[in-house]
matplotlib code that plots the C-alpha trace (Angstrom):
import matplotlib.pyplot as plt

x = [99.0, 97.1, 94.0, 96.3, 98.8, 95.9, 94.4, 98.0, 98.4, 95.1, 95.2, 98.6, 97.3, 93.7, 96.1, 95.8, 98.1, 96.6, 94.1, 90.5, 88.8, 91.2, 90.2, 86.4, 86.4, 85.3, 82.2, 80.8, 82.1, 80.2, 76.9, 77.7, 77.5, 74.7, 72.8, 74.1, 72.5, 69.2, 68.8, 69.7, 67.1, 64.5, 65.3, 65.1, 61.0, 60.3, 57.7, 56.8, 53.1, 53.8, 56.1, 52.5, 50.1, 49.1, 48.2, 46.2, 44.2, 43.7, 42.7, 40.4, 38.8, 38.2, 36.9, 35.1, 33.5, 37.0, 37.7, 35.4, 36.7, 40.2, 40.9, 39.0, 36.6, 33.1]
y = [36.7, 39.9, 39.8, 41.3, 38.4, 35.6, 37.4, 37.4, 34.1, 32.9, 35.1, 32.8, 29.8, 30.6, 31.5, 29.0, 28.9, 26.3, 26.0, 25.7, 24.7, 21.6, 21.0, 21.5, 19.4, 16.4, 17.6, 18.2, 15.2, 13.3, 15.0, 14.1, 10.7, 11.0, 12.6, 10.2, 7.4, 9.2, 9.3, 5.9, 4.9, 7.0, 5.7, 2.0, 2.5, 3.8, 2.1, 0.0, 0.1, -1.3, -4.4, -5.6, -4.6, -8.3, -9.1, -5.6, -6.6, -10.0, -8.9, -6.3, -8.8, -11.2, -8.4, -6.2, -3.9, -2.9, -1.5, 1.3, 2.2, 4.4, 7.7, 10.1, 7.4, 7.7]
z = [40.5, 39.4, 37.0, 34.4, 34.7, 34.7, 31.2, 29.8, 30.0, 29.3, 26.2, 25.2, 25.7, 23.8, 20.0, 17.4, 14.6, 12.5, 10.0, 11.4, 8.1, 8.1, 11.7, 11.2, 8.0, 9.7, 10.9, 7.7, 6.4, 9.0, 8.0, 4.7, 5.8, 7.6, 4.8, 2.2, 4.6, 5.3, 1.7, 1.0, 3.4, 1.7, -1.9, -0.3, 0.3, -3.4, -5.4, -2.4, -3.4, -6.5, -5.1, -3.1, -6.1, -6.1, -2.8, -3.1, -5.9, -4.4, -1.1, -2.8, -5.1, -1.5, 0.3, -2.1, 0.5, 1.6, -1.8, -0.6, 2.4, 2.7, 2.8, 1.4, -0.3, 1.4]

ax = plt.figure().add_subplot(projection="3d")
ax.plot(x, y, z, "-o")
ax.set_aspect("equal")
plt.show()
């Protein structure tokens, strides 16, 4: 077999008839997914601070020297 003949019939095997965007769909439908998720994930921690806003004013109000300390509070 010459180079020619190996290229040729690489070349024939390598065409596609088909229709990559059908074939590819699936990988953005899985990042979809995964974004979806990710998202979901962040929304489940909103208003957290506000869920434990008793125990904060109770443990404030037992330790009132803590109330000064943080970030930013010197």
């Amino acid at each position: 077999m010459t180079l020619a003949t190996i290229v040729t019939l690489a070349a024939e095997g390598a065409e596609h008839h088909g229709n990559v965007q059908a074939e590819t769909f699936i990988y953005g439908a899985i990042a979809f997914v995964i974004f979806i998720a990710l998202g979901l994930v962040t929304l489940s921690y909103r208003n957290v601070a506000n869920r434990h806003s008793q125990k904060a004013e109770a443990y404030a109000k037992a330790h009132p020297d803590a109330a000064q300390a943080g970030h930013g509070h010197h």
